[in-house]
C-alpha positions in Angstrom: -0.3 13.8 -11.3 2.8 12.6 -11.2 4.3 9.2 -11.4 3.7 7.2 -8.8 6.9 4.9 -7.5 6.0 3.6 -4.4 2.9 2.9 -2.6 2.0 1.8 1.0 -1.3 -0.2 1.7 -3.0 -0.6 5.4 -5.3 -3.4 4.9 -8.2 -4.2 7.0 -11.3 -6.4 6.6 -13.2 -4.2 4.6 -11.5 -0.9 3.6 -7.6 -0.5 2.2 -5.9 2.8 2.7 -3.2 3.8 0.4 -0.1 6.5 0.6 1.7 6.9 -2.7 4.9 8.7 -3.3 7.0 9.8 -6.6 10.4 10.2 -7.4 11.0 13.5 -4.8 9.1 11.6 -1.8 6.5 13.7 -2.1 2.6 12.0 -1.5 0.6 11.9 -4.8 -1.6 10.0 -3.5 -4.0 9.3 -0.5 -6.9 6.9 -1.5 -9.5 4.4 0.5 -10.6 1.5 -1.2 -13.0 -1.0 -0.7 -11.7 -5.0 -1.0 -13.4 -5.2 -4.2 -11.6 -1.9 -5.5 -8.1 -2.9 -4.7 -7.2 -5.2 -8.2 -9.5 -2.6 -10.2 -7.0 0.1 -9.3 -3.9 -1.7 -8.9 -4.7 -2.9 -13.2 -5.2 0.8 -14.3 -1.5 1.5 -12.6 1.8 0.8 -14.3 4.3 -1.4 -12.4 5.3 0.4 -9.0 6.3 -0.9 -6.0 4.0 -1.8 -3.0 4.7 -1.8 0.6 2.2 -3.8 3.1 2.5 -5.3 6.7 2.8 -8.7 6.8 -0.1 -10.4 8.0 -2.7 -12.7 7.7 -4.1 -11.9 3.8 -0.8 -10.1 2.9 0.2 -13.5 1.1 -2.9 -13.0 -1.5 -2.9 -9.8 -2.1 0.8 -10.1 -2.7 0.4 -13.1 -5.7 -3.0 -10.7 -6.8 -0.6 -7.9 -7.0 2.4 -9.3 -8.5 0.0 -11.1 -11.2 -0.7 -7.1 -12.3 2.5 -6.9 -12.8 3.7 -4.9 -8.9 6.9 -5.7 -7.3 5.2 -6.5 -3.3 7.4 -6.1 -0.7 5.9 -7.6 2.7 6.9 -6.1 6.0 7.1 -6.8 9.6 4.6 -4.9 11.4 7.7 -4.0 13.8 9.6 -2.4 11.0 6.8 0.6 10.7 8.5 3.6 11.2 8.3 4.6 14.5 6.5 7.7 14.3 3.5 6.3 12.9 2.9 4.2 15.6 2.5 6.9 18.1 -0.8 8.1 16.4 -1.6 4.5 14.9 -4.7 4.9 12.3 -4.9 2.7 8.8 -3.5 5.8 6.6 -0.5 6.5 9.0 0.2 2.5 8.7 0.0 3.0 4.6 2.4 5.8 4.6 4.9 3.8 6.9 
């Protein structure tokens, strides 16, 4: 596979989609995880950066993430690219 540089997370109460891109913008990765996935996954990958929507649990999972080592950038949920909201669904909100 290769390296992963940048990747998107959707979270919800119980499941967390993730869209991951490398160096030419092309996905590597597509994934679902359960809450008590997330850290197990995030440990076994080397420092990339991580894209979420702001919102209420975004602060945790943000000092979680950056303890493993990530760089979390939080966004407005306005700032989504555009096109993913037409057909909203959790792994369209990942990839944006």
């Amino acid at each position: 596979m290769n390296q992963i540089i940048r990747i998107g997370i959707d979270t919800s109460k119980y499941i967390f989609a993730l869209h991951g891109v490398d160096a030419a913008e092309q996905v590597v990765l597509r994934k679902k995880l359960s809450r008590k996935q997330v850290l197990e996954f995030f440990a076994k990958l080397p420092p990339t950066v991580i894209g979420m929507e702001a919102c209420g649990a975004s602060q945790h999972w943000a000092r979680e993430l950056s303890k493993l080592g990530h760089e979390v950038k939080l966004m407005a949920p306005q700032l989504v690219k555009p096109y993913v909201m037409r057909n909203k669904n959790d792994g369209r909100d990942a990839e944006g």
